[in-house]
Every structure is written in structure tokens, then in C-alpha cells.
N, C-alpha and C positions, 0 to 999 in steps of 0.2 A: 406510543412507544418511541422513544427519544434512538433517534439512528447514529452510532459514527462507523461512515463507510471509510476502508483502510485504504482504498485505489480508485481513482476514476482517469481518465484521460481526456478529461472535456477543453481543459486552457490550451491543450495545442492542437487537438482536433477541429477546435472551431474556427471557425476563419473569424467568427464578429463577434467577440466578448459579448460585448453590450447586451445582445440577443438574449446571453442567458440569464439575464433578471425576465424576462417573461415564458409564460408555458408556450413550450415550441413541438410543434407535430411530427417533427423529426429530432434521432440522437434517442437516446434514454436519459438524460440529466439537462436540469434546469434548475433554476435556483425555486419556481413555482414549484415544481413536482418535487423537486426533494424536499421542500417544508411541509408538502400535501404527506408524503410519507412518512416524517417525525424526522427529517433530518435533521443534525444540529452543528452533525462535526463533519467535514470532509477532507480527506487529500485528496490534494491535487497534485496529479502528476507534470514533469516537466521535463518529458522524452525527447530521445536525441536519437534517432535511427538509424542504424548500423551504416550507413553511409556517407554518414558524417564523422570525422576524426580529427584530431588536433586541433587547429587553429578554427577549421570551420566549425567542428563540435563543439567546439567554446561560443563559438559566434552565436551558432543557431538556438544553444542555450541562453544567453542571456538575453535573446533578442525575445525567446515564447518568457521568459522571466517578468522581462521586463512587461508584457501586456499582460502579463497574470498582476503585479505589482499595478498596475495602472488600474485596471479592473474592479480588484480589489478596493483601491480606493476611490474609485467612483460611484463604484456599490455597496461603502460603508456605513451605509443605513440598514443595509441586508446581510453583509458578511462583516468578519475582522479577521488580519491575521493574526494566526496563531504563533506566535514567537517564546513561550513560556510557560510553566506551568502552570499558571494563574489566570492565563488566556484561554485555559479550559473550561471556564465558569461558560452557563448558559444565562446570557442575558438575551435572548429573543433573536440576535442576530447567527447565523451559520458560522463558525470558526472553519477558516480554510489551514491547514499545514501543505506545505508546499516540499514538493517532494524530486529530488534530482533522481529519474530513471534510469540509469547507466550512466558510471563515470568518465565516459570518454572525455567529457569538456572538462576535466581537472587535467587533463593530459598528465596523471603520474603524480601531481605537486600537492601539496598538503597547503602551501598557503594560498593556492588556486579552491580549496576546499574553505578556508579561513574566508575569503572574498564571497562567497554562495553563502555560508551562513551568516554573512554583515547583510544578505541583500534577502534574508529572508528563510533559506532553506532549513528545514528539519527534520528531514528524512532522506536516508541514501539508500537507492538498489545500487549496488557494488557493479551489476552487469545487467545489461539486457542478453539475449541468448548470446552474444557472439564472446569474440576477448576483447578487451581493453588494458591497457595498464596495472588494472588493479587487480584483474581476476580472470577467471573464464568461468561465462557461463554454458547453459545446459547445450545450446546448441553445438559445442566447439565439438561432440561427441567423446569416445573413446580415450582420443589424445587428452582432453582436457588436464590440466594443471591443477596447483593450489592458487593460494593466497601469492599474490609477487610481493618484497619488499616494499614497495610503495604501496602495497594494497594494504600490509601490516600495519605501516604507518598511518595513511588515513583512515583504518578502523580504530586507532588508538586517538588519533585528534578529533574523530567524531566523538567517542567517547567524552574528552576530556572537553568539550565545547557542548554537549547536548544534544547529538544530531541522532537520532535514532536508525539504526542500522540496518536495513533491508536485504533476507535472504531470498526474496523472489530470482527467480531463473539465474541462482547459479549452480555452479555445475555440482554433481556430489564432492568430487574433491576439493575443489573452492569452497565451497560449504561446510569441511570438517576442519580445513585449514582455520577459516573462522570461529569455526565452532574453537580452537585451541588457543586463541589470542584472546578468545574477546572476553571481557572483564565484565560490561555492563548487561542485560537481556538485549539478545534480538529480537527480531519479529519476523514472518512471511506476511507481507503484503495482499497477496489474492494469487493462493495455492491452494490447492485440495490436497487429498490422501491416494497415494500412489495401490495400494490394499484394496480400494474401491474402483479407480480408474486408472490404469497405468498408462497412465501420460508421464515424462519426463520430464514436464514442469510442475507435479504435482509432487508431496513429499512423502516417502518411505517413512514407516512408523519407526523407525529408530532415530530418524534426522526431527519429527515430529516431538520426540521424548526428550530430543536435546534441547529444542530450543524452549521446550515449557518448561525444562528442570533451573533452568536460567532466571526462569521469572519471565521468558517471552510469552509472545502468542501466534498462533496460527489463525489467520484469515482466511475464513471459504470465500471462493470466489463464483461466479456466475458463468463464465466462462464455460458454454457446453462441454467441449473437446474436455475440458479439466474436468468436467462434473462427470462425462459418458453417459448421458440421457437428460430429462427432463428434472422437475423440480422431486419430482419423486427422489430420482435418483441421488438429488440435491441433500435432500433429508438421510439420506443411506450416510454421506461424508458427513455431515451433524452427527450421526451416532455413533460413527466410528469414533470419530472422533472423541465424544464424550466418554467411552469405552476406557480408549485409548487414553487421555492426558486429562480428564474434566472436564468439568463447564465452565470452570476459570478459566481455561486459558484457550477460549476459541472465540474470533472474532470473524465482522464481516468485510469483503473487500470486493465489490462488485466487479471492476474494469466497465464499470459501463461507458460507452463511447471508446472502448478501446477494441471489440468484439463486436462478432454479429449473432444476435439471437440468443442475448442470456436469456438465463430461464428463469430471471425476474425479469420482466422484459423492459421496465422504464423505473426511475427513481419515486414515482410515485407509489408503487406496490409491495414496499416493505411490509406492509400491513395484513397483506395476500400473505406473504412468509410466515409472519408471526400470527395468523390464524393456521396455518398446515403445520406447525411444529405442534403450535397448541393441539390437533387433531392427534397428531402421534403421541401427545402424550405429554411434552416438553412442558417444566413450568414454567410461571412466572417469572421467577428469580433468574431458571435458566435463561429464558429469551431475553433479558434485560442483561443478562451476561453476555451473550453472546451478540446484541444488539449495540450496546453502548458501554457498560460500567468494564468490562476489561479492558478494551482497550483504554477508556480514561485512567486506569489503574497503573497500565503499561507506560503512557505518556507522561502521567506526574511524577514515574519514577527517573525519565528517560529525559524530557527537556530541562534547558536549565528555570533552576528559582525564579 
């Protein structure tokens, strides 16, 4: 069963790239274990944590960029980047999409956005929990805001360039603000359903109906606290889901190496999953949905030609 997982956090987690072309006994992700699992497609993530701002959040972003960019091509007998639609194909090597986690290092600028997509990137989380320039997210609590002017703007120049648009951890009001601009589908990155676990980085079934009516998709994630119990529990947010928006429009987003103790516990065991859905009942078609063909569906509508 062919995997494209929507989140990981291994290129800045890891201190030695190199590493992860072999199976390593620590971390949950490896370029070994995710092909032992069917993987084929991965983002990667390329965080910048809330204590980095301006000039240094620029900095430390293109510094983990640039050993994701180096990587990549030291290991392109095993990966390619992903830059296009066409880069979707499965020719035996892993396609990485490279993913900015919070926009703090565009500091506000759209042609600071322009420069990250010349250097690779395909995917934007608008925020990580706190604010930024562009938005707030979930963490800012109560106070939280919309969309700012600059946030409007580079949701329109992602559009207009191919960058696919990440609603993980922002805030509800951030979240409808976009939800009212944006022209192209979004996606959640690696969220659950707020109905099953009420976490406040998971999504409310009305913010869930938004972005499938779009043509997006929602990624479950692994992430316990997001799920509220084990893999069981895990399967609960599958159903709901399906319930709720299809089996078109749900995907998977691990966070592995961004978390402790998902309840898939390493990139090797997607296969563990997609025999317990099959248990519950889940078909074919669906677990191939929900494993790889939507989001490839979601991506050749979203990057460029």
C-alpha cells in the first residue's frame, strides 16, 4: 500500500541527514522504514520555533533549508524533490515536498515568500501556535485575530505561484479569515476532529466541511493528545470522519519525529493501520484514499504544471 504521509518533522529534528538513508533505532522515520511501510511521498517539514523572529527566523530557516536541499541531493538515488505536478509520478525513489511551518522567516513580505518557493518550498502552515505576521494561531487563545493584510497577500501569492496552503494550528478566526480569501483548496496538514478529541489543534466539524467543500483535505495525525487515546481511538477520527466529509477527502499526516509516542509508533507500520481499518471494515478503495490517492489528487490540483 503506496503511503503519502502529509507531515513529518525529521530534516530539522535530526542533527545528521546522512543518517536517515539508513534504519536507525531511534526517531520514528527513516528513509529504510518508510519504504519498509509503502512510503512514497513525504513532506517535510522546515520549523522555526516560536523563539525565533525576523531576521533570526529567516536565518534559522534557510539554514535547516538548506541541509534539507543538500540531503536531498545526496540522496537522489533514494528521494527527488518534489517541485510540480509531474513530480508526483512514482518512479521507485520517495518524493519529498518541502514544507515552511510557520511563516515567521517571511517576516510579513510576499517576495520573501517568492525567494522560499525559488529554493524549493510547496507548502505553507500560515502559523505555528503562536502569532506571526501573517496570522494567529491556536495558541494566541481567546484574543486571537484573523488573517492580517500581509497574511491576505501571501495567501493569494501562494496561490498564484503553486504553494499549497496549510491550515494546521491556526487559530478559528485565522482559519475563517482564510477560509474567505482563498480561491484555491486548502488542506490540514496533521489535525484530527475536535467531535472526537477536543483538543484545540484539532478541527470542529464545520471548519472540517469547509475546507473539503473546497476540494481540500484533512489529514489525521498520530499525534496522541490529537487522537485522545490509542490506535483504536485513532480509527474513531477515520469514521468520523468518513461520516462527516468522505473518504475522498481524508488523508494521513503522521508528525512523526515531531511527537512523542504516536500511536503508529514508527514509519515502518503503516501496514499495522491499513490491516485495523481493513478489521473495522474500511475498504480497499477507502484505505488507498485515505493512504495516498487524495492527497496526490489534492497536489496535481495545487502545484504548478
Amino acid at each position: 500500500m503506496a503511503v503519502f504521509d502529509a507531515h513529518n518533522d525529521s530534516l530539522t529534528e535530526r542533527e545528521d541527514l546522512k543518517a536517515l538513508g539508513n534504519r536507525l533505532n531511534d526517531g520514528h522515520w527513516d528513509l529504510v522504514r518508510f519504504a519498509e511501510g509503502g512510503g512514497r511521498w513525504q513532506i517535510a517539514a522546515i520549523f522555526t520555533p516560536p523563539k525565533f523572529s525576523g531576521v533570526e527566523a529567516l536565518a534559522h530557516a534557510l539554514h535547516h533549508l538548506e541541509r534539507a536541499l543538500e540531503w536531498i541531493n545526496q540522496s537522489r538515488n533514494k528521494v527527488r524533490l518534489v517541485l510540480r505536478q509531474s513530480d508526483l509520478r512514482n518512479d521507485g525513489r520517495i518524493g519529498i515536498l518541502l514544507s515552511l511551518e510557520g511563516a515567521s522567516p517571511l517576516m510579513g513580505r510576499v517576495e520573501f515568500l517568492r525567494l522560499f518557493f525559488r529554493l524549493g518550498i510547496r507548502c505553507l502552515t500560515l502559523t505555528w501556535n503562536h502569532r506571526n505576521e501573517l496570522a494567529d494561531g491556536v495558541g494566541v487563545g481567546e484574543e486571537a485575530g484573523g488573517l492580517t493584510e500581509a497574511g491576505k497577500a501571501v495567501v493569494a501569492e501562494c496561490e498564484r505561484l503553486g504553494i499549497a496552503v496549510d491550515v494546521s494550528h491556526l487559530s478559528e478566526r485565522s482559519f475563517w479569515s482564510l477560509m474567505e480569501i482563498a480561491r484555491k483548496p486548502v488542506f490540514a496538514s496533521h489535525s484530527n476532529f475536535r467531535a472526537i478529541c477536543d483538543h484545540p489543534r484539532n478541527l470542529t466539524d464545520k471548519q472540517a466541511k469547509a475546507i473539503t467543500e473546497k476540494g481540500g483535505v484533512v489529514c489525521l495525525t498520530f499525534v496522541p493528545s490529537f487522537v485522545g487515546g490509542d490506535l483504536t481511538k485513532f480509527l474513531s477520527h477515520h469514521e468520523h470522519g468518513v461520516k462527516l466529509v468522505g473518504a475522498k477527502a481524508l488523508g494521513l499526516g503522521s508528525d512523526f519525529d515531531g511527537c512523542k509516542d504516536p500511536v503508529v509508533p514508527d514509519a515502518s507500520l503503516f501496514p499495522q493501520l491499513a490491516n485495523a481499518l481493513n478489521e473495522r471494515g474500511v475498504s480497499a478503495t477507502d484505505i488507498r484514499r485515505l493512504f495516498h490517492t487524495n492527497l496526490l489528487r489534492y497536489f496535481r490540483l495545487v502545484l504548478p504544471p
